[in-house]
C-alpha positions in Angstrom: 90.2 66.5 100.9 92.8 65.4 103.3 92.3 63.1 105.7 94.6 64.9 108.5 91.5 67.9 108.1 88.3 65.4 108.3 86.9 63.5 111.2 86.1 60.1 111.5 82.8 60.4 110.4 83.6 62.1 107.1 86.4 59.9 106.6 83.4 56.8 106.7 81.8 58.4 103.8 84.4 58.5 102.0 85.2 54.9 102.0 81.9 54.4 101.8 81.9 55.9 98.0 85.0 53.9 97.5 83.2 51.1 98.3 80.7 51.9 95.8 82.9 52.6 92.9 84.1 48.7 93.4 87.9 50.3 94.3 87.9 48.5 98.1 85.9 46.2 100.2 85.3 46.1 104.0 85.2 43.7 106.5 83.0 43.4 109.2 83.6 46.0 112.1 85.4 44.0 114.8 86.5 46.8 117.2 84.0 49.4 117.6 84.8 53.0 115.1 87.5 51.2 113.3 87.7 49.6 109.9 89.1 46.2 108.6 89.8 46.4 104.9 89.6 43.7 102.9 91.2 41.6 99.9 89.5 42.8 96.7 91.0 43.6 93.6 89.5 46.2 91.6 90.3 45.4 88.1 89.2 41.8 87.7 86.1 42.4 90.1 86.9 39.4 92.7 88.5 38.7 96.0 92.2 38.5 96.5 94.1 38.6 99.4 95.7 41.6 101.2 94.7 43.4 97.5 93.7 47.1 98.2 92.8 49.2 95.8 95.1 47.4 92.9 98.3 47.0 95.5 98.7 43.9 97.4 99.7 45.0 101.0 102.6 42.4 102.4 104.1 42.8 106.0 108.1 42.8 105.6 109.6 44.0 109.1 113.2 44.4 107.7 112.6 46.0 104.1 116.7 44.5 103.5 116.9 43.2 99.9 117.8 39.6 100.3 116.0 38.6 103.1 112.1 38.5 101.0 111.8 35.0 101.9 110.4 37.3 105.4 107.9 38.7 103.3 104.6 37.7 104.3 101.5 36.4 102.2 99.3 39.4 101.2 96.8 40.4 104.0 94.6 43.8 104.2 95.3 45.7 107.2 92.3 46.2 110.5 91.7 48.1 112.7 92.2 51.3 111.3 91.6 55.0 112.4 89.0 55.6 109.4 90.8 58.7 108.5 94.5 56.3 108.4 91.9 53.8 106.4 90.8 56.7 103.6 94.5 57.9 103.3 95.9 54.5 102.7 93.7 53.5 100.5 94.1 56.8 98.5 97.4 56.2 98.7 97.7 52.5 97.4 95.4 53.7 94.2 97.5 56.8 93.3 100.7 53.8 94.0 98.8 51.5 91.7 97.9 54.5 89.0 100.8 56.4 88.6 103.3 54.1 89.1 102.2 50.4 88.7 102.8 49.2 91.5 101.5 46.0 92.3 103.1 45.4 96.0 103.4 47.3 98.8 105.6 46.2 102.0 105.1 47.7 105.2 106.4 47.5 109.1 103.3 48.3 110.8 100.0 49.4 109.9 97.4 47.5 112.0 95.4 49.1 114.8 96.3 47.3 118.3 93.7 44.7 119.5 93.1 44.0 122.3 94.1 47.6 122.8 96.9 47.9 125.0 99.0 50.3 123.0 97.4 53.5 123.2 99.6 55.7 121.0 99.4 56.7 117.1 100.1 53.3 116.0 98.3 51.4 118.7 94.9 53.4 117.7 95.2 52.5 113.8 96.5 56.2 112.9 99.8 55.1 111.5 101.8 53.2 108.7 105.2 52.2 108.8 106.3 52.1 105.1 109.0 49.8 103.3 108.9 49.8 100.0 106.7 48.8 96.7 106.7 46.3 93.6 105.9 47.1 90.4 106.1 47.0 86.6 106.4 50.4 84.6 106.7 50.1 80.5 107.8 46.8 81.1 110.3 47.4 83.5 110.4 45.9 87.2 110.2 48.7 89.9 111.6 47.1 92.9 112.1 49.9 95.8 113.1 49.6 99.6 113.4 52.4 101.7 116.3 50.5 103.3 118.3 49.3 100.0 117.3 52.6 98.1 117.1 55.4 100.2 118.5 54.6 103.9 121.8 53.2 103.1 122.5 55.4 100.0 126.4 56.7 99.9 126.3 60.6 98.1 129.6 61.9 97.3 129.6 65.5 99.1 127.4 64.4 101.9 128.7 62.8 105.3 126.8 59.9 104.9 129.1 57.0 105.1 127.0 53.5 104.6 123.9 55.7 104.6 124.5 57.2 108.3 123.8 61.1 109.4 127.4 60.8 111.5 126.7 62.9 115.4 127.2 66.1 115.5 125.1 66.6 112.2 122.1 68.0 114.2 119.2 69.0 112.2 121.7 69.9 109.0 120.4 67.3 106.9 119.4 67.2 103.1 117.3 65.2 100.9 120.5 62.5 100.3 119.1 61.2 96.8 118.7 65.2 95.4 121.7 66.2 96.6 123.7 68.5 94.3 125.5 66.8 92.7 123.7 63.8 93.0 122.7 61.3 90.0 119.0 61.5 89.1 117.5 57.7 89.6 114.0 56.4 89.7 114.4 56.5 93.1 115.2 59.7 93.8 111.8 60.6 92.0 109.6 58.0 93.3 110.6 58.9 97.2 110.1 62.2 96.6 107.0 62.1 95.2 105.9 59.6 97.1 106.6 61.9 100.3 104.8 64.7 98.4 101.4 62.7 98.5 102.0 61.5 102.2 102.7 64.9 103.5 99.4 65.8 102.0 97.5 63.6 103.7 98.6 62.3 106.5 100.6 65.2 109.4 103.3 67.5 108.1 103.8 70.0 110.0 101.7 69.9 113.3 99.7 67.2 114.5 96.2 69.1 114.0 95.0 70.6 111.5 96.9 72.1 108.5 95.9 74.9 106.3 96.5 73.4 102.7 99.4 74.5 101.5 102.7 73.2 99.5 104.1 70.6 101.6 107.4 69.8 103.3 110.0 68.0 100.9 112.0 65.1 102.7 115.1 66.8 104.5 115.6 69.5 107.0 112.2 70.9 106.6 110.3 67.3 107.4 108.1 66.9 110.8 106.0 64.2 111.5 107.0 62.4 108.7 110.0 60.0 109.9 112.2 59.0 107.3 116.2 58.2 106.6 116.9 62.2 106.2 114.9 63.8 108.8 116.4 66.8 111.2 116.0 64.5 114.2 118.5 62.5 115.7 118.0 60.4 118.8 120.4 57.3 118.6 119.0 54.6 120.8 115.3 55.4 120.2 112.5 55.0 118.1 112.2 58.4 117.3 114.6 59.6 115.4 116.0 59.3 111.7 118.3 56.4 113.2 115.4 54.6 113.5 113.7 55.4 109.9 116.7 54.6 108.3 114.6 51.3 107.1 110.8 52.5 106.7 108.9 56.1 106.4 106.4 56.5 109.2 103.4 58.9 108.8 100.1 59.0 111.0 97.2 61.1 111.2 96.9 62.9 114.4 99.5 63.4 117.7 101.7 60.2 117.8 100.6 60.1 121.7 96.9 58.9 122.5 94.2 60.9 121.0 
């Protein structure tokens, strides 16, 4: 089920049978139709905060390795579209699974209160993504979008200190797959990590979307904002200039709904 394809109501029931299996806890409704998550972690049965579904969610605006002393104390995020709620949490447990990861850092997820931004963000349908914590067979995962991704030099591509130069229009590859390329965690966890986004949240319109293999980062991407994607708009916050620190996905039209 993805939550791009349900509505609100069948998004609540889902998180209702979340809540039931002990993975998440809610908080009290606070602005009518959305949800406030709240600080439980799953595998010892008791509260902690900003813990969702096994990854604690920290607020880190920059994402720039050496600057964590920005990073803020863990805190579960409110006022969420229930459908944004349903795909995070889904995401943070197949984060937590598959990956051990035991942080996650963001940008933005919160809905707007007291409601004066009325846009994708404002209205609790999107996440700005950073990067994650984690320990797999003993070894530290420590991934920024920024460090990792954004400002990644590859030999063959254009990309000096990690910038699409002008003129490259909407000729852009997956950087970190490049041919030619070395193969690093990273270029596995981003990708798959943007395999599991682009199945829930919008890939290719902002409706609904016939399941079906989704985009891979690169030329092909569409709502999914990232350090790679086709779009340039220097100057704005719309285009890959502007992603080259955080992955932005939302549920819906990125506009009011």
């Amino acid at each position: 089920m993805e939550a791009r394809n349900i509505n609100n109501a069948e998004a609540n029931d889902v998180l209702a049978g979340l809540v039931n299996e002990g993975l998440i806890i809610l908080e009290p409704e606070t602005v009518p139709g959305k949800i406030n998550l709240d600080g439980w972690n799953p595998q010892t049965g008791t509260s902690e905060n900003g813990n969702v579904a096994g990854v604690v969610v920290r607020y880190w605006p920059t994402g720039v390795k050496g600057t964590e002393a920005s990073i803020q104390a863990g805190a579960a995020p409110d006022r969420l579209d229930p459908r944004n709620a349903m795909a995070f949490v889904l995401l943070c447990q197949y984060l937590n699974v598959a990956w051990g990861i035991t942080d996650l850092y963001h940008a933005g997820i919160n809905g707007d209160f007291p409601g004066g931004r009325n846009d994708c963000h404002g209205q609790g349908r999107a996440v700005d993504f950073v990067g994650v914590k984690g320990v797999v067979d003993g070894n530290e995962i420590y991934l920024t979008v920024h460090d990792d991704w954004g400002k990644v030099y590859i030999p063959g591509l254009t990309t000096p200190s990690g910038d699409w130069p002008a003129g490259t229009g909407t000729a852009t590859d997956y950087r970190l797959q490049y041919e030619g390329a070395p193969e690093t965690f990273a270029t596995s966890f981003f990708r798959e990590f943007y395999d599991f986004v682009a199945r829930q949240w919008q890939d290719r319109t902002e409706g609904y979307e016939e399941l079906a293999t989704p985009t891979t980062p690169g030329a092909e991407s569409g709502y999914i904002m990232h350090p790679d994607h086709p779009t340039s708009a220097p100057g704005t916050p719309h285009g890959r200039e502007a992603h080259k620190g955080h992955i932005h996905m939302q549920i819906g039209p990125t506009g009011p709904e």
